[in-house]
C-alpha positions as CSV (number, residue, x, y, z in Angstrom):
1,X,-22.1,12.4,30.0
2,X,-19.6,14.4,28.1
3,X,-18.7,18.1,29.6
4,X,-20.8,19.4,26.4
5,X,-23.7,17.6,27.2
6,X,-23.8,18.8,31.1
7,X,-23.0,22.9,29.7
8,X,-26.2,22.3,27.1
9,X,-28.2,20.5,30.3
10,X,-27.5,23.2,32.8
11,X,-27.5,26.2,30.2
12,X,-31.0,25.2,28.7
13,X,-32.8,25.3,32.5
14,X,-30.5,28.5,33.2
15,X,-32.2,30.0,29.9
16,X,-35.6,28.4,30.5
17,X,-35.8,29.7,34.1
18,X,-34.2,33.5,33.8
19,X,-34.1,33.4,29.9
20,X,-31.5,33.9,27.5
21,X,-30.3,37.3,27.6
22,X,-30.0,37.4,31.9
23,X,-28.1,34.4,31.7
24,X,-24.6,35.1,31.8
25,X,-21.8,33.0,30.7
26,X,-20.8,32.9,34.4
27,X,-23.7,31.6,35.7
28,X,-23.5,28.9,33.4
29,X,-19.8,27.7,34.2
30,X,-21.0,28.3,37.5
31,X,-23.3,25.6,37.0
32,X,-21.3,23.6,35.8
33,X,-18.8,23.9,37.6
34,X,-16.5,25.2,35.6
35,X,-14.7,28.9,35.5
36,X,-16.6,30.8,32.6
37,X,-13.7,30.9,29.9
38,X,-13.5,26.9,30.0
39,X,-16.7,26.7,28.2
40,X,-15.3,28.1,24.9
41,X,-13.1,25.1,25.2
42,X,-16.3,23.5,23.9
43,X,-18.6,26.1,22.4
44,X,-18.0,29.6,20.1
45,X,-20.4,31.9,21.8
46,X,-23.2,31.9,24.0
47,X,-25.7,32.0,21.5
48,X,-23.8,28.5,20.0
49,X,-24.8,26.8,23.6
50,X,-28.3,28.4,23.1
51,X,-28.3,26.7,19.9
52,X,-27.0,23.3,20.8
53,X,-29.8,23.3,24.0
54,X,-32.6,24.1,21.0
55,X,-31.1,21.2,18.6
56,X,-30.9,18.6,21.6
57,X,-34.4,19.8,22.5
58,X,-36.0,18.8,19.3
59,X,-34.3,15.8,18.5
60,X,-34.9,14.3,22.1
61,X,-38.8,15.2,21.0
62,X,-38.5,13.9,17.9
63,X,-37.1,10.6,19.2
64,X,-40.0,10.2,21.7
65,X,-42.2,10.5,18.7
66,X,-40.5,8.0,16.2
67,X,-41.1,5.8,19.3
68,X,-44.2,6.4,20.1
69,X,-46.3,6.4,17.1
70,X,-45.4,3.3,15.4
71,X,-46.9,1.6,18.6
72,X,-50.3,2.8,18.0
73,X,-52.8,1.6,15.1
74,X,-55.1,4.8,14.7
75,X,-54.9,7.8,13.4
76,X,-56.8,9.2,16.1
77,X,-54.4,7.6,18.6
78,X,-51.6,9.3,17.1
79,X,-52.6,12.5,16.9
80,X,-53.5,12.9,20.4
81,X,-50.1,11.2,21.6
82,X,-48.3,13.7,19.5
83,X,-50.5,16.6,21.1
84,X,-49.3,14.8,24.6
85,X,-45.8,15.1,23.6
86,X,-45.7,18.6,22.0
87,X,-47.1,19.5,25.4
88,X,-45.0,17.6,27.4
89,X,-42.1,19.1,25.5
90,X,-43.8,22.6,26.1
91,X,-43.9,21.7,30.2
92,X,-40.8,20.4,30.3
93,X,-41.1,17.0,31.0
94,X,-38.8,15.7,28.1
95,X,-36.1,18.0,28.9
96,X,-35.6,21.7,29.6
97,X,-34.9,23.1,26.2
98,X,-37.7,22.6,23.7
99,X,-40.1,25.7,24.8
100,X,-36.4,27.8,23.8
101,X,-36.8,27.6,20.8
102,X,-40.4,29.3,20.7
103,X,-39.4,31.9,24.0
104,X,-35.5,32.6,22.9
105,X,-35.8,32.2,19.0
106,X,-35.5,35.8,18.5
107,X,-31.6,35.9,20.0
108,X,-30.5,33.5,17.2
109,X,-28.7,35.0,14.2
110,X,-29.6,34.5,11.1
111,X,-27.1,31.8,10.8
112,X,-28.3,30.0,13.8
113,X,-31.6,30.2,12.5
114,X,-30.2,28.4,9.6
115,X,-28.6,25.5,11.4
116,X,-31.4,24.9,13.7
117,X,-34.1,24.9,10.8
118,X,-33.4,21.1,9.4
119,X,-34.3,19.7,13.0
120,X,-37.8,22.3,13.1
121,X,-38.5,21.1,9.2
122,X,-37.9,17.4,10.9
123,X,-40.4,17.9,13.1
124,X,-43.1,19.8,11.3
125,X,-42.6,17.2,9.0
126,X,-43.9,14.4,11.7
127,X,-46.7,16.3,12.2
128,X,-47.5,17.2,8.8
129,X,-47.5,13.6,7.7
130,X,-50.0,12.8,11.2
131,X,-51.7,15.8,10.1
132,X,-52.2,14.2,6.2
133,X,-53.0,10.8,7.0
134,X,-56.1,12.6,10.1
135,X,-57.3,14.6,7.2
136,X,-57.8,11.5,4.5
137,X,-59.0,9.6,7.0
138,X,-61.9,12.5,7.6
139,X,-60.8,12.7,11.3
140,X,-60.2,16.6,10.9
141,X,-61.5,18.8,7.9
142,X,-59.8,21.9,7.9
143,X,-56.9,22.6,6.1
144,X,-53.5,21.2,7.6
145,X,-51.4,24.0,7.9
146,X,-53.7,26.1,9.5
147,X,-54.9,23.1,11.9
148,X,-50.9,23.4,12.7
149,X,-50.6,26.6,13.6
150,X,-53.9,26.4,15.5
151,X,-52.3,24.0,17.5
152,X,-49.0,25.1,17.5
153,X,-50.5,28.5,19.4
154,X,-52.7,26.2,21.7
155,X,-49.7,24.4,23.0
156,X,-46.9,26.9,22.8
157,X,-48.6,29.2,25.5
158,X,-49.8,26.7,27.8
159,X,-46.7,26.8,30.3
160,X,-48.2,30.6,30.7
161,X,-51.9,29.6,32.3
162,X,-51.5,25.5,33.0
163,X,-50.8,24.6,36.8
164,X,-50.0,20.6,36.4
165,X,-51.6,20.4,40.3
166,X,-54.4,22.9,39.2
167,X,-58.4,22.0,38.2
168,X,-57.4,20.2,34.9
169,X,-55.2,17.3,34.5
170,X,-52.6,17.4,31.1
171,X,-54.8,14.2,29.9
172,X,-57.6,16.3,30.5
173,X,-55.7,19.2,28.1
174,X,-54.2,16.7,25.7
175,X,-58.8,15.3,25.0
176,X,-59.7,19.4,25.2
177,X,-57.7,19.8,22.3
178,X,-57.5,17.0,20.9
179,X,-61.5,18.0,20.5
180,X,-61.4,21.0,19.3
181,X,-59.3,19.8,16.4
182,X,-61.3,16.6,15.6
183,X,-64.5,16.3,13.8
184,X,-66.9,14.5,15.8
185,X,-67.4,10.9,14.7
């Protein structure tokens, strides 16, 4: 692992567990183990490591995706596995950056919300294509895009409210809304 890649690891759980803006450079080389000033050896700005944590984030997911999904033969199949890993990505269980870039997006500039939207239109693009083939195959009938964002706002808040030792078990989450987005067959 390259110095980079342990200041993105450490900086995205610093951000993910006191956020971006009380994260201080500091605590980051700290983390590291580095003095403070060594990480612009290898990154701008602060918001660039935010940035770089967010990229890494999605492609990771999207990796676990191109993966998974060619393994399975239904539709149905698919959609749920990539409901399990959106929320898996959400909990962080496939890293600690991917809910960043819902809970930090507002601290990018303009230009880092430039550079960071070819990996988002990557993804939404994997789930607009699962989202296509679920709708001609009559698994869901509403319109795509608003099944999206029905189920991007079921997943985003679910670190909020879900206790992974509480009553329900993520399986259990992944079929509830899985449900709720399915017609009945």
């Amino acid at each position: 692992m390259t110095r980079r890649d342990e200041i993105v690891r450490h900086a995205g759980e610093l951000f993910r567990k006191k956020g971006y803006a009380r994260t201080t450079v500091r605590d980051i080389g700290e983390k590291v183990g580095i003095q403070s000033g060594s990480l612009f050896r290898h990154f701008v700005s602060k918001e660039e490591i935010l940035l770089a944590v967010m990229v890494k984030s999605i492609d990771d997911v999207i990796a676990v995706i191109k993966s998974e999904l060619p393994k399975l033969e239904t539709t149905s199949e698919r959609l749920r596995t990539l409901i399990r890993i959106e929320l898996c990505a959400i909990l962080n269980q496939l890293g600690e950056g991917f809910i960043l870039s819902v809970t930090e997006w507002d601290y990018l500039s303009d230009d880092g919300k430039a550079a960071i939207a070819p990996h988002v239109e990557r993804y939404n693009a994997v789930w607009a294509d699962i989202l296509q083939e679920a709708q001609t195959s009559g698994l869901i009938r509403i319109d795509n895009s608003v099944l999206r964002e029905l189920l991007r706002g079921a997943t985003r808040h679910v670190p909020a409210w879900f206790d992974q030792d509480g009553p329900i078990s993520l399986d259990q989450l992944v079929d509830a809304i899985f449900e709720m987005a399915t017609v009945r067959q």
